[in-house]
C-alpha positions as CSV (number, residue, x, y, z in Angstrom):
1,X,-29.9,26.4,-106.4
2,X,-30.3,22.7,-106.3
3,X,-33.5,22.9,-108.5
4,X,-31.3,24.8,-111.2
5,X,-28.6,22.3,-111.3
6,X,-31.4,19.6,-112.1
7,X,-32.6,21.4,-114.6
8,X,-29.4,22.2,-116.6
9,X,-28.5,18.5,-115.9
10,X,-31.8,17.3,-117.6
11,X,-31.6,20.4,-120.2
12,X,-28.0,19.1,-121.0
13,X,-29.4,15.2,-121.0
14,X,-31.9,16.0,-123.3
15,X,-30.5,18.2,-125.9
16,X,-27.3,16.2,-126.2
17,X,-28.5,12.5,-126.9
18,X,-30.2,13.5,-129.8
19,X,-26.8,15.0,-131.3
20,X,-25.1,11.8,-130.4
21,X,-27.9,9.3,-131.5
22,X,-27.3,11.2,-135.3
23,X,-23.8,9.5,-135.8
24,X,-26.2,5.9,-136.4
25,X,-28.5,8.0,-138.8
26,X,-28.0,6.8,-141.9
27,X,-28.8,8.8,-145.0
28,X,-27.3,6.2,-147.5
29,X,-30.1,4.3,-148.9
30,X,-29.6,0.7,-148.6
31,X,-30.3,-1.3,-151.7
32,X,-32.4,-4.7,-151.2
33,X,-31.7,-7.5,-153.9
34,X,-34.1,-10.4,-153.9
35,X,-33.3,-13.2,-156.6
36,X,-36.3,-15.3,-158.2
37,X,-35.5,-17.8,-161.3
38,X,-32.4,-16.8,-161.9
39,X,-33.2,-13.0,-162.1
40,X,-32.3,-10.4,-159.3
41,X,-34.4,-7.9,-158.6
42,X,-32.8,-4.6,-156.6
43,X,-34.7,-1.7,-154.7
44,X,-32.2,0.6,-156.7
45,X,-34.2,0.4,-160.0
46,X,-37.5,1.3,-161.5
47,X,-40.3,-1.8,-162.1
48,X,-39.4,-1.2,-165.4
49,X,-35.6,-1.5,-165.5
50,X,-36.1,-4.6,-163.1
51,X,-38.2,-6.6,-165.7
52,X,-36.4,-5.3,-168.7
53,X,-33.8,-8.4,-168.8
54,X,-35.8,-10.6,-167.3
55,X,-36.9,-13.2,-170.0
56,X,-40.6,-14.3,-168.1
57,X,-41.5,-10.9,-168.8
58,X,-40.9,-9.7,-172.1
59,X,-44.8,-8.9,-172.8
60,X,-44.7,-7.1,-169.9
61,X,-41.4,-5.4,-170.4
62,X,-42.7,-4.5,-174.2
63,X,-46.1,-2.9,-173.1
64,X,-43.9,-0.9,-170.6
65,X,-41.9,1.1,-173.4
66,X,-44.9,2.7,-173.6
67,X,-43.5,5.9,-172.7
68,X,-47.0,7.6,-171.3
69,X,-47.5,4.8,-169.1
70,X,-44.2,4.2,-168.2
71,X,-43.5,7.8,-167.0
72,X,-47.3,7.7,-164.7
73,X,-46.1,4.8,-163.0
74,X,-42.7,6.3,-162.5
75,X,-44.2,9.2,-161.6
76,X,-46.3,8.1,-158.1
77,X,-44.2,8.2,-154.7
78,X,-45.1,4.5,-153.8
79,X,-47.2,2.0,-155.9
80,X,-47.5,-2.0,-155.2
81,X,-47.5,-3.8,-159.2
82,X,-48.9,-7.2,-159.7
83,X,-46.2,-8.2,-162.9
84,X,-47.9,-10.9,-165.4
85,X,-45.7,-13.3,-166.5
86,X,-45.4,-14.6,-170.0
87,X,-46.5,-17.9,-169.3
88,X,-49.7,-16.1,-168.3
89,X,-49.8,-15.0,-171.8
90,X,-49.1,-17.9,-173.7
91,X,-51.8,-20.1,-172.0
92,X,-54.1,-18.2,-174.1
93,X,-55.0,-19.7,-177.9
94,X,-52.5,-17.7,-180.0
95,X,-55.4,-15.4,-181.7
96,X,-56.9,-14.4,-178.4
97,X,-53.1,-13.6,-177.3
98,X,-52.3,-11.5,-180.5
99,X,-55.7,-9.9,-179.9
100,X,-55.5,-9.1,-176.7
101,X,-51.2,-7.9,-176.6
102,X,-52.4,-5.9,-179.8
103,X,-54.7,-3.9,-178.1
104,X,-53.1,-0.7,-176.5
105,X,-55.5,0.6,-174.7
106,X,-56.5,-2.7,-173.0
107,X,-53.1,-3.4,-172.0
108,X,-52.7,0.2,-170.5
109,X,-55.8,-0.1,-168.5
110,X,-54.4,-4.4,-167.5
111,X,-51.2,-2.7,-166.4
112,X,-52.7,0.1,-164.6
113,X,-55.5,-2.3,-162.8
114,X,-53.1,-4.3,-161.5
115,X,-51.5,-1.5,-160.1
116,X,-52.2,-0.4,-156.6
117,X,-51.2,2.9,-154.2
118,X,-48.7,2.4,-152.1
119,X,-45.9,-0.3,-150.5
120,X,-48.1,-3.4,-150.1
121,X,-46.8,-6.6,-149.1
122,X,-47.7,-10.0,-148.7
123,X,-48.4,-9.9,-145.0
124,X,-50.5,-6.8,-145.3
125,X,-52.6,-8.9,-148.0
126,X,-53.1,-11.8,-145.4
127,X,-54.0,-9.9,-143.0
128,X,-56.3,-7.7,-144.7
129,X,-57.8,-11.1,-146.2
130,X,-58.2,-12.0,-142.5
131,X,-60.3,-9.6,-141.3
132,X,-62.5,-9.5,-143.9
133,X,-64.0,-12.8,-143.9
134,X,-61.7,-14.1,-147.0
135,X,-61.3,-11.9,-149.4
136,X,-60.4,-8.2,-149.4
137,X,-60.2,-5.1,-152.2
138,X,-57.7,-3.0,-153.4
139,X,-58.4,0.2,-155.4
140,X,-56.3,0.4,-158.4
141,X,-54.7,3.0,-160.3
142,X,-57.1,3.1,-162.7
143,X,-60.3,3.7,-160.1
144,X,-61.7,0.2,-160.2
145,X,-61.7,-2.7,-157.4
146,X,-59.3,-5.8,-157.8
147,X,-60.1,-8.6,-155.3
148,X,-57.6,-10.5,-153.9
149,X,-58.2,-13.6,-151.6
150,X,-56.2,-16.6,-150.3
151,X,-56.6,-20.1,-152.0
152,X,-54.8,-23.2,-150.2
153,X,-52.3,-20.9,-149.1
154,X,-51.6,-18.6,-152.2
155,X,-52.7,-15.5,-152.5
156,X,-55.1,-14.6,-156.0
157,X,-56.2,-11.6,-157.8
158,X,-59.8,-11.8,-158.8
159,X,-61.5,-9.7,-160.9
160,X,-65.2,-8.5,-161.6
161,X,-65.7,-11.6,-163.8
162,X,-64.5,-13.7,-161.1
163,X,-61.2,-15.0,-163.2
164,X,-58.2,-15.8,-160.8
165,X,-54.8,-14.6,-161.0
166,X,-52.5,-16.5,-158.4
167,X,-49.3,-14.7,-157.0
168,X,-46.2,-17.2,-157.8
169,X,-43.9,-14.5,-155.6
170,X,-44.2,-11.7,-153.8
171,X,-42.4,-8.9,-151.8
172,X,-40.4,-7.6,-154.5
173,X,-38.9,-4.2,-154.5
174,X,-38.5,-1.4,-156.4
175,X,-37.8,2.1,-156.8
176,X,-40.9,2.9,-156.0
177,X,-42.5,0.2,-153.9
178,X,-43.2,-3.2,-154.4
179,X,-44.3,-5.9,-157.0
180,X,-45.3,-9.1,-156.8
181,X,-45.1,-12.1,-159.4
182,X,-48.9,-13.3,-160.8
183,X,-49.1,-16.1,-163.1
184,X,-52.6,-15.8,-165.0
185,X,-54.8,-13.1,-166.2
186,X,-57.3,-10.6,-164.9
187,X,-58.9,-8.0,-166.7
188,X,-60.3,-4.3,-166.0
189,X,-64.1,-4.1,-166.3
190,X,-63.5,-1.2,-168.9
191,X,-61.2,0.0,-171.2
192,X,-59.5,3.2,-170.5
């Protein structure tokens, strides 16, 4: 009789604090906002509608109207975005900037290089940086290898030909992940 007792007593335990741990699950999601230069960013909207008013990224913003590449970024679960700034841009020579914004295809295969799987964040960088010897690679959406290292500190993209990208601000969310703020310019290896 005694062994029953127990066992009700632990069936009883054990069924029941589940039930009542359920009142503290929350099925609301909770919206992060982080603000940088005046703009805030929120974890309720797309990369795209977070960008859209901000004015260090109208190139950016313009080249995501495309409604193709808009819709297969929106379309993965989680995806980490390295956003290029216009200041980026406008380092160029004006002809090399027109060139390069008026090319389509290269600025769908930029947008989709510097975009990787997944919620990435800064610490997951470092550390990945750490334990291989100083630099580490992502795969990007568009199949290829971006590099990404640490420099006094700041973290930089590097690509194939060995330009540098540095990362001005990170940690950003999204709808769909994260995105972090890169002032500079790295290129795909091809054209898609």
């Amino acid at each position: 009789m005694r062994f029953n007792n127990i066992f009700i007593f632990l069936f009883i335990i054990g069924f029941s604090t589940p039930a009542f741990a359920q009142k503290y699950i929350s099925s609301e999601n909770v919206e992060i906002t982080k603000e940088w230069n005046g703009n805030n960013f929120t974890s309720t909207q797309t990369f795209s509608e977070n960008i859209a008013e901000a004015p260090q990224f109208a190139i950016l913003s313009k080249i995501l109207k495309d409604s193709k590449l808009q819709s297969s970024l929106e379309a993965k679960e989680m995806i980490t975005i390295f956003a290029i700034t216009d200041d980026a841009f406008l380092q160029l020579p004006k002809k090399s900037r027109d060139s390069i914004i008026g090319n389509t295809a290269l600025m769908t295969a930029m947008v989709k290089y510097l975009t990787i799987p997944g919620r990435v964040d800064s610490n997951s960088l470092k550390d990945e940086i750490k334990k291989n010897n100083g630099k580490t690679y992502v795969r990007t959406l568009n199949g290829e290898a971006l590099g990404i290292q640490e420099n006094n500190g700041k973290l930089q993209l590097v690509d194939s030909e060995n330009r540098t990208a540095t990362i001005v601000a990170s940690d950003f969310y999204h709808k769909n992940g994260f995105f972090h703020i890169v002032s500079g310019l790295v290129f795909p290896a091809v054209e898609e």
